[in-house]
N, C-alpha and C positions, 0 to 999 in steps of 0.2 A: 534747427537741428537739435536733439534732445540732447541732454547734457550727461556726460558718461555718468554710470552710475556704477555702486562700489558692488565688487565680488559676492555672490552668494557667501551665506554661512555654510556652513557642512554639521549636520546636526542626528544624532543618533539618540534615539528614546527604547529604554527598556529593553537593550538586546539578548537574548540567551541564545547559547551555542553548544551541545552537546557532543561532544566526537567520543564516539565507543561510547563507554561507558559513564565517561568525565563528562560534567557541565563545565566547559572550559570557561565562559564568560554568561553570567548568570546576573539579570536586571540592569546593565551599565549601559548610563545616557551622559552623552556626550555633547560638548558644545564647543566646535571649532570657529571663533567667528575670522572675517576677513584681516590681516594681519598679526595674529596668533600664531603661534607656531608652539605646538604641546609637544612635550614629549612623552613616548612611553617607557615605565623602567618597571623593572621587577626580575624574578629568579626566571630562569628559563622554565615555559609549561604554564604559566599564569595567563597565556591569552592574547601577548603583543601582537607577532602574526597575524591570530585569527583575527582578532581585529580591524588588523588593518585591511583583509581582506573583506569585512563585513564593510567597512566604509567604502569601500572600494565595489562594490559589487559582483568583486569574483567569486562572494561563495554569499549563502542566503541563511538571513537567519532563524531559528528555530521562532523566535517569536521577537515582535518588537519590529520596530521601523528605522530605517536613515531616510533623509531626506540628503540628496548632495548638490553640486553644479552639474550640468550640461557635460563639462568637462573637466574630469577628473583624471590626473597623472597618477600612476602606478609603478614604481621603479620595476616590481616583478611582472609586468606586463607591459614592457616597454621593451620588449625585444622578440617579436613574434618574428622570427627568419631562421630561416636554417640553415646549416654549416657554410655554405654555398654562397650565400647572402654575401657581398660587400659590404665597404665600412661605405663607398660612395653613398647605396642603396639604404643604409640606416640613415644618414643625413638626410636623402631628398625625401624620405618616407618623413623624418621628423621637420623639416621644410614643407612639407606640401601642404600644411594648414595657412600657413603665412603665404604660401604663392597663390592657392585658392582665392584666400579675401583681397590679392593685388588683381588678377586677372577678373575677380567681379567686380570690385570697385573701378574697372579699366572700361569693362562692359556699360554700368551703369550709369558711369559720367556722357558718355557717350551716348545711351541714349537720352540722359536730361537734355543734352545739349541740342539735340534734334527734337526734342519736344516743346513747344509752348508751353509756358505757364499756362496757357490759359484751354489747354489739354484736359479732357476728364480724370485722364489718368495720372497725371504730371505731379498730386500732391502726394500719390499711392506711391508712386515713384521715386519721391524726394524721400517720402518714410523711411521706404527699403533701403535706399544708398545710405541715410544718417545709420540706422541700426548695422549695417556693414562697415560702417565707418568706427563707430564705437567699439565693435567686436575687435577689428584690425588694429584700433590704437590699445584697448586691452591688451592684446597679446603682443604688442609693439613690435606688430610685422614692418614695418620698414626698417626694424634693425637687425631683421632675424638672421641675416648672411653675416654681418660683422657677429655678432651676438654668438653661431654657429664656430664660429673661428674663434675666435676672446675661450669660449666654454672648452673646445678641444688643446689650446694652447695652456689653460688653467689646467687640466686635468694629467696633463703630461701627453697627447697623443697628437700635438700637432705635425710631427714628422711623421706619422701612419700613415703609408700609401693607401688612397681610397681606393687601389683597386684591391688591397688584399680582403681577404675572405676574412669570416667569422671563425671557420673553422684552424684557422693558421694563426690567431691569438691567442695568448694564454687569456685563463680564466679573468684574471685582474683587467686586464686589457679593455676584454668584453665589459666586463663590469663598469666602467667608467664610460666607455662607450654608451651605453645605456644610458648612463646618470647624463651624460655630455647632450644626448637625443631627447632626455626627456626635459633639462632645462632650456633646453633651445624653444620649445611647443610652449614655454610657460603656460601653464595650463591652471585654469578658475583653483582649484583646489590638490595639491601632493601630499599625497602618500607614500613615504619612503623607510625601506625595512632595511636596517645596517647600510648607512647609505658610507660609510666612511670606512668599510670593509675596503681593503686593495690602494688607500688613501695614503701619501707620503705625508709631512707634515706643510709642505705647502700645497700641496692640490685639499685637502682637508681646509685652510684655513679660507684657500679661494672658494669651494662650494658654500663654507660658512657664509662669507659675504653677500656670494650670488643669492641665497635662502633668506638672509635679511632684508633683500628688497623685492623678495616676493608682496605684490597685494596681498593673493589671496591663502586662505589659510595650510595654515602647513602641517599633519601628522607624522611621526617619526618616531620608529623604535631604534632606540639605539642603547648599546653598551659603552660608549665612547661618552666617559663624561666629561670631557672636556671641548668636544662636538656641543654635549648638552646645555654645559655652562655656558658659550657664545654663542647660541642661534637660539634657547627655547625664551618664552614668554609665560610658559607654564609646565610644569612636568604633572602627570597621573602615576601614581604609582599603583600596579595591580595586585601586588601580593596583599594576603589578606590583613584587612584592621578592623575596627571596633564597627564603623556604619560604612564597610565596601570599600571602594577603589577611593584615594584621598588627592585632590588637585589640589598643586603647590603654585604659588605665584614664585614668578623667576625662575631662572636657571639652576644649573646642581649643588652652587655653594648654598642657594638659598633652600633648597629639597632638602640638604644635610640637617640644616638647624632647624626646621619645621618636621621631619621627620624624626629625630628625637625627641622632639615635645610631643607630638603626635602619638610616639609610643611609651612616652612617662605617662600621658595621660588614659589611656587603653590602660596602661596596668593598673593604677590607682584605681580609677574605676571600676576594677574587674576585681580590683581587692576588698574594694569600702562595700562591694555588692555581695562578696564570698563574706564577708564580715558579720553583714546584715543579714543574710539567708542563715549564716548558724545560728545568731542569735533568736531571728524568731522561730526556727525551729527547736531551739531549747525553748524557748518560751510556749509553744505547741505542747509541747512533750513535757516539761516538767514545771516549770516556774510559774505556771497559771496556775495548777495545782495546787502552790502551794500559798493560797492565797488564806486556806484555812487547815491551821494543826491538823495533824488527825488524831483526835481527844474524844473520848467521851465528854460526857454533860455533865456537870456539876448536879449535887444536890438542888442548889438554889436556882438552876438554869433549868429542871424540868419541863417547865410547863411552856416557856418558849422557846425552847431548843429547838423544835421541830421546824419552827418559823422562820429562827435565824439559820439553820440549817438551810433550809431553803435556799433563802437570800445569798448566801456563800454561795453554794452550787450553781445559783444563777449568774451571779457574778465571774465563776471559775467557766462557765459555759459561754459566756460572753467574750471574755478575754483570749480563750481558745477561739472562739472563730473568727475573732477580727485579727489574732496572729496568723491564723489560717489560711483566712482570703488576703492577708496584708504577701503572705508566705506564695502564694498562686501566683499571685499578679508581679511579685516580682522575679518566682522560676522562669514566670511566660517568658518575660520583656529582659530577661539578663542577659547580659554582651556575652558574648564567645570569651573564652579563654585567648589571650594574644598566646600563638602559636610559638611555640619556639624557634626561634630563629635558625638558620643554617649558623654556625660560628665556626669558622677557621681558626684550628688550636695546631699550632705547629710544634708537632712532640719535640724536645727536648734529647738531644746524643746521650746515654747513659753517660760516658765518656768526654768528657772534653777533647778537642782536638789537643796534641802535643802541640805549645806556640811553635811558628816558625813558618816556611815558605811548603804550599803542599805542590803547586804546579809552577817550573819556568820554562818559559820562552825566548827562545833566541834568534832572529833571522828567521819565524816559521813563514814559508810561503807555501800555499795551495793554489797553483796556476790559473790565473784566471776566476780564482774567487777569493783569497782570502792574503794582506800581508800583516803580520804584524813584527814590527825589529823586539821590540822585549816587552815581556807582560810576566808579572808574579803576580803570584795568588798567595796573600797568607791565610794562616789558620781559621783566621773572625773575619777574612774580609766581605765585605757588601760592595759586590759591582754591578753596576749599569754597564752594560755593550750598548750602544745606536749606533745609528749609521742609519742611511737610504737602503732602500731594495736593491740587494747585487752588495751591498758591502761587504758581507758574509758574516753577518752576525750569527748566523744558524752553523754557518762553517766553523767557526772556531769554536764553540761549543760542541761540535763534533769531537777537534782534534783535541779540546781537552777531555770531554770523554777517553779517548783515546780509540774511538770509534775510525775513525779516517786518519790516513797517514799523510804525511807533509814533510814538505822539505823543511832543511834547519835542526835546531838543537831545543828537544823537550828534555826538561827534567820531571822527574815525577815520584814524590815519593814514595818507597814501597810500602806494599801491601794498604794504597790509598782506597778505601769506598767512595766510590762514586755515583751517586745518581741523576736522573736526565728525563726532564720534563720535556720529546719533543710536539713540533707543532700539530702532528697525522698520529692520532693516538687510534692502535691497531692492537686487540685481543687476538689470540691464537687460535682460543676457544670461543667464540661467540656464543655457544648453546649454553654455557655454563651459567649458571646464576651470579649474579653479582658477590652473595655472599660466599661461594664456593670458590669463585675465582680470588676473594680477599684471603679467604685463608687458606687456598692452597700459594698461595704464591708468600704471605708470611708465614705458614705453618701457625698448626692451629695455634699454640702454645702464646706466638706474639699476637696474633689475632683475639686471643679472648682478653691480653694483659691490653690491647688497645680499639676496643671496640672501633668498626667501623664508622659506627652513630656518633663516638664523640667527637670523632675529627670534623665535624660538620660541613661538611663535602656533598654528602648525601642523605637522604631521608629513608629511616628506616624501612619506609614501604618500597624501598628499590630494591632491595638484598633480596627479595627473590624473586626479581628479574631476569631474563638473560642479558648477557652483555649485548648481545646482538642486539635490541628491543632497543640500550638506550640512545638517546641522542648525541648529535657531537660533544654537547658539550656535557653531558653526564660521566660517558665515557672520559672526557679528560679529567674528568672531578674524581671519577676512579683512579684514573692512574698519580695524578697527584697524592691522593689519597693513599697508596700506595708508598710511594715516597718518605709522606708525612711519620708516615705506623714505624718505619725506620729509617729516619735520617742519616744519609752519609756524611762522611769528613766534608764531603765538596758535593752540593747543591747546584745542578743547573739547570736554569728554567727557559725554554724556548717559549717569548709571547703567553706569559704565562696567567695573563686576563683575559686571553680569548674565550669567549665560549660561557664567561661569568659575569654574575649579575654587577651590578656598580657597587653596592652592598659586601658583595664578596670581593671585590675587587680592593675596597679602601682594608677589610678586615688580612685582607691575604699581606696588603703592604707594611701592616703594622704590627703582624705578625713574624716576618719578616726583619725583624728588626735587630738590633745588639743580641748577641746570644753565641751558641757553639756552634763551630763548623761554620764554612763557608760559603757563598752565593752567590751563584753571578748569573744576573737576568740578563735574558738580551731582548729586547723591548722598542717598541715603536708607540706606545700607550703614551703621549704625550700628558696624563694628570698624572700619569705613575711618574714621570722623570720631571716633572718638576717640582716635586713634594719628594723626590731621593736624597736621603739623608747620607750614601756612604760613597764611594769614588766613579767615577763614569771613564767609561773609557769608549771614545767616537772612530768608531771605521769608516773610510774612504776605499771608494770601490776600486779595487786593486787593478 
């Protein structure tokens, strides 16, 4: 019987991808071997997705090749069924690979057993059943019913009656259901895009574990860096640098420290070369030149003037051209300028808040979603809300808006500014341009004392976009941004690293930090709450 042999690699050479107008992913080769698990990070619009779809096979590249397995997992193609569909009918679909290799390995013992060894066909025979055998134990079908049960138990949905429909769950539901169907098939090679999307913080920590004893290799775009820090073995990061996309060995704490050496080193370089190209273009242009006075001849120098004259001008002719071609060959071959970063500057209150209490709470309850018996907000405070899904961390952040009403006793001091980062960020205007919608909503006057571009939220080539055009999460980059240009007394941010790169996300936290006015996140970011420096306050679901 042959002896199992280990997982394909999953291997991508030279891919380019063009969409509209963008080279979204331009020369990037990749090497997933068995046991690996990469991840992808960068700003939204750098390529993660496509990506993952080019390994994947759902979309084809402009040039370049993958080579993959047989069997390749797709988190966004692990759910071909419609409204209709059952949750039974997603299991037995994701089961029928593992019942497959039981019913022919049932088949084939069966007939070795009615064959002689000494049958023509009997060694063709024993072939087939070993390579059936080895598929089955790969995919370690004899555990796929417990394995099926274990996944939906980890994920939160072991009490979902399999006869309800697809259409009768919420989005999250579905979502995990997926993730639940596609770990069950363990399949040669995954790819999985925001797999930690809809994730409490134990069903997150259970897929972490299940994805470390994957064989075969793992790709994964995620914003969840603390997803990234326990499951990766290497992260790519795609935004741009000095020689392309740059792979990190380890997880996110190790991407941070290699990533800043990374881009200390990109600038140095990019400076000793802007250094070097002036000088030899002064040396071009004037300092070869001035290799001889410009004198007339002496008396006594007549009669060889002419000669040593020469010799100078050859000399100044020389020196110009090898500053010249030294000046070519290194315009050719010089690194890009490192781009300027997106930076999160959180404008400052003209005003300091007055010290003292801005929002109390007393006995507020919202039926069925929200209790809290007393909560104060002072002026500087920095709060953390958690809680699980249902606790109502988004509720109370309403009623301290003062958006939703509640039972109990709020205080609230007058004439308090309030602003409100929510999760569903919706323009009124969609047709507007991004910069038209910034300054009509600060009026121009704050809008030119706080440029768009510096709050670094956005890239100047978005302001004259429509809002409709951008993405989710540009749009919330907008309306934070928003926010930022004029800070209220009282800050509140619903999940407010959704939608942003990990980059933005460490810059938003420590921006963030001691200052005026006050802040209170409500947050499920499990690397944002455990690097929180100010009070936390935990909901239980009411």
């Amino acid at each position: 019987m042959p002896a199992t042999t280990p997982p394909p690699a999953l291997l991508a050479h030279d891919l380019v991808r063009t969409l509209g107008t963008q080279r979204v992913i331009d020369g990037l080769s990749l090497t997933a071997s068995p046991g690996h698990r990469i991840g992808l990070i960068g700003e939204n619009g750098v390529g993660k997705s496509t990506l993952l779809r080019l390994l994947a096979g759902a979309d084809e590249p402009d040039a370049g090749q993958v080579t993959r397995p047989a069997d390749v997992g797709f988190l966004h193609q692990e759910m071909p069924f419609d409204a209709h569909s059952t949750v039974a009918g997603v299991l037995d679909d994701a089961l029928r690979e593992a019942r497959a290799d039981l019913a022919e390995l049932d088949r084939l013992s069966g007939l070795l057993a009615r064959t002689p060894e000494s049958a023509p066909d009997h060694a063709e025979l024993l072939e087939t059943y070993g390579r059936r055998l080895e598929q089955a134990e790969e995919r370690e079908t004899w555990d796929a019913d417990r394995r099926a049960a274990v996944l939906l138990g980890g994920l939160g949905l072991a009490a979902l009656p399999h006869g309800r429909t697809l259409g009768s769950l919420s989005g999250g539901q579905r979502g995990r259901l997926a993730l639940a169907a596609l770990l069950v098939r363990r399949p040669s090679a995954l790819l999985l895009d925001e797999p930690t999307n809809h994730l409490d913080d134990e069903a997150a920590a259970f897929v972490e574990e299940q994805l470390r004893t994957m064989p075969g290799p793992v790709v994964i775009a995620s914003h969840d860096r603390a997803f990234l820090d326990a499951v990766c073995t290497d992260l790519i990061d795609l935004d741009p640098a000095v020689d392309g996309p740059v792979r990190y060995g380890g997880g996110y704490s190790d991407y941070l420290a290699g990533k800043r050496a990374e881009r200390a080193r990109w600038e140095r370089r990019y400076a000793e070369e802007q250094e070097e190209i002036g000088a030899l273009r002064r040396s071009a242009a004037v300092t070869a030149r001035r290799v001889a006075p410009d004198r007339g001849p002496r008396d006594s120098e007549k009669m060889g003037y002419g000669l040593r004259a020469g010799r100078v001008q050859s000399q100044i002719a020389r020196r110009v051209r090898n500053a010249s071609r030294r000046l070519d060959e290194l315009e050719r071959r010089q690194v890009a300028e490192p781009p300027a970063p997106l930076r999160f500057r959180y404008t400052a209150r003209a005003e300091p808040s007055v010290p003292g209490t801005l929002v109390s709470l007393r006995g507020v309850r919202v039926p069925g979603r929200l209790a809290v018996n007393r909560l104060d907000i002072a002026a500087s405070e920095r709060l953390l809300v958690t809680g699980g899904n249902g606790a109502g961390k988004s509720t109370l952040l309403a009623v301290l808006a003062g958006r939703l009403g509640a039972r109990g006793e709020m205080d609230r001091r007058p004439g308090l500014s309030v602003g409100v980062l929510t999760q569903d960020t919706v323009f009124a205007r969609p047709d507007r341009t991004v910069g038209d919608t910034y300054e009509g909503v600060l009026g121009v006057e704050r809008a030119e004392r706080v440029p768009l571009a510096s709050l670094g939220l956005l890239h100047e080539a978005d302001a004259d976009k429509p809002v409709g055009q951008l993405s989710a999460g540009q749009r919330r980059r907008l309306a934070l941004a928003l926010l930022m240009a004029r800070p209220p007394e009282l800050l509140l941010l619903d999940e407010p690293t959704n939608h942003l790169s990990p980059r933005l996300c460490d810059e938003l936290e420590e921006a963030l930090g001691p200052g005026p006015g006050a802040v209170v996140v409500a947050g499920h970011d499990r690397w944002l709450r455990r690097r929180w420096r100010g009070r936390e306050l935990r909901l239980d679901s009411p």
